[in-house]
C-alpha positions, 0 to 999 in steps of 0.5 A: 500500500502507498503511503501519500503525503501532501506538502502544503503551499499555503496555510489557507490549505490545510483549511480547505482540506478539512472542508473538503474532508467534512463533504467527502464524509457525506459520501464516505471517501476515504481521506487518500481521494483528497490526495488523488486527481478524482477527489477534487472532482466528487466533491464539485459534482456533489456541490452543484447539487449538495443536498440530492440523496441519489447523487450521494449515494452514486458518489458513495459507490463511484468513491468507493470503487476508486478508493477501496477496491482499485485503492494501489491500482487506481488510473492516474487520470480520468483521461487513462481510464480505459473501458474495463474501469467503466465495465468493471464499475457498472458490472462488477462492483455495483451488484456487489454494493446494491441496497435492499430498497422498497421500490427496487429502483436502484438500478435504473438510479446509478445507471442514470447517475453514471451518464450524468455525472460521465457526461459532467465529466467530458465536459470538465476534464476533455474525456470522451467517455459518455458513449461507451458508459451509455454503451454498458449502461444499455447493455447492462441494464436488464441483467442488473435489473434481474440481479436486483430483483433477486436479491430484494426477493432472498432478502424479503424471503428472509427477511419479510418486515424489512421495510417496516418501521422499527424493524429489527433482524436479531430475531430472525437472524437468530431463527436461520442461525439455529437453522444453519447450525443443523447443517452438517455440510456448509458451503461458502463460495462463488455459484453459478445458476446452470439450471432450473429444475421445478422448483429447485436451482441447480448451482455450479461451485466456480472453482470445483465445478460440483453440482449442487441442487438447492431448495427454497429459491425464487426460482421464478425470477432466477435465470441460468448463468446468474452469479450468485455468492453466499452460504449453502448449507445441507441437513443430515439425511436430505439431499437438497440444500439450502441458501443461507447467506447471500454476499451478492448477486452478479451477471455473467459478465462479472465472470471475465473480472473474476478470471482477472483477479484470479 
């Protein structure tokens, strides 16, 4: 990991520093963005409009991507950002951080966001970058669509007053915890969605290859070749497992990055 250090001009900086600290916070970028080309450009863009939730909750994920999951290997410019940041960005790392939301418009949210803020972006620095994110965005919009809406659905299987006023998991964590805990077999891995059997969905551990045919899934929105992560988990003397625990739900294209990071 790098270590970054900013020598100060003047003494106004260390100042604007703080504030622009104090922003970045409503956003969560780590303190290193303030040090990097991109920081100074989030905190503009979220200042033409300070107090709108859905540009906020874009930047928490564009800050995010760039800080924590790029962090060493970030671009060192927008003008060297290549077209697997953006794919990367919108088919990898968004899935991996979607919300559970009542109208399960997250999706058509970020996308929408992206095209602005890219958009914004050309305009600011000389890039040209808004048609291949329009590109993606329209490629990827139906995939992440069925991604969103399966993970909305696990989550209100598990979880049915989720979206309830003063709703609290521990009881029903606590129910699938000794649930779980009859399970002589468990499984934590990466899956992908072969096939659908009545209702049961056939999953491919990626790196075994074994089959496992799990019971209690939304098979009616799950599609083959649908990346899912999380625990499976079987009892004694039963052939079917079970989900338990989901970590994300991903689009085939996800697999290219996982291949790369590999």
């Amino acid at each position: 990991m790098k270590v970054l250090m900013k020598h100060f001009e003047n003494p106004k900086e260390p100042e604007e520093l703080l504030k622009n600290m104090r922003i970045s916070a409503e956003f969560d970028m780590r303190p290193r963005g303030h040090f990097l080309y991109y920081g100074k450009d989030f905190i503009d863009y979220k200042l033409i409009s300070p107090y709108d939730k859905d540009r906020n909750e874009f930047l928490r994920i564009l800050s995010n991507f760039m800080t924590t999951v790029l962090e060493d290997d970030c671009p060192p410019s927008w003008k060297k950002c290549k077209r697997p940041f953006w794919e990367e960005l919108i088919f990898t790392h968004f899935p991996h951080v979607m919300r559970i939301t009542p109208d399960q418009k997250q999706v058509e949210t970020f996308l929408s966001q992206l095209r602005m803020f890219v958009q914004w972006l050309d305009k600011r620095v000389g890039t040209t970058w808004f048609a291949i994110v329009d590109k993606y965005s329209k490629e990827a919009i139906s995939d992440l669509k069925v991604c969103e809406q399966v993970l909305n659905t696990i989550f209100l299987r598990d979880f049915p007053q989720l979206h309830q006023k003063g709703f609290s998991p521990e009881h029903q964590i606590e129910i699938t915890n000794q649930s779980f805990k009859q399970c002589t077999k468990r499984w934590d891995s990466l899956f992908e969605v072969t096939s659908i059997i009545d209702q049961i969905t056939v999953l491919k551990e990626f790196n075994t290859n074994i089959t496992y045919y799990v019971k209690g899934m939304p098979t009616h929105i799950i599609v083959p070749e649908l990346i899912m992560s999380g625990i499976i988990g079987r009892k004694s003397g039963t052939l079917l497992w079970e989900w338990f625990q989901t970590e994300g739900i991903y689009p085939q294209k996800r697999r290219k990055y996982l291949k790369l990071n590999s």
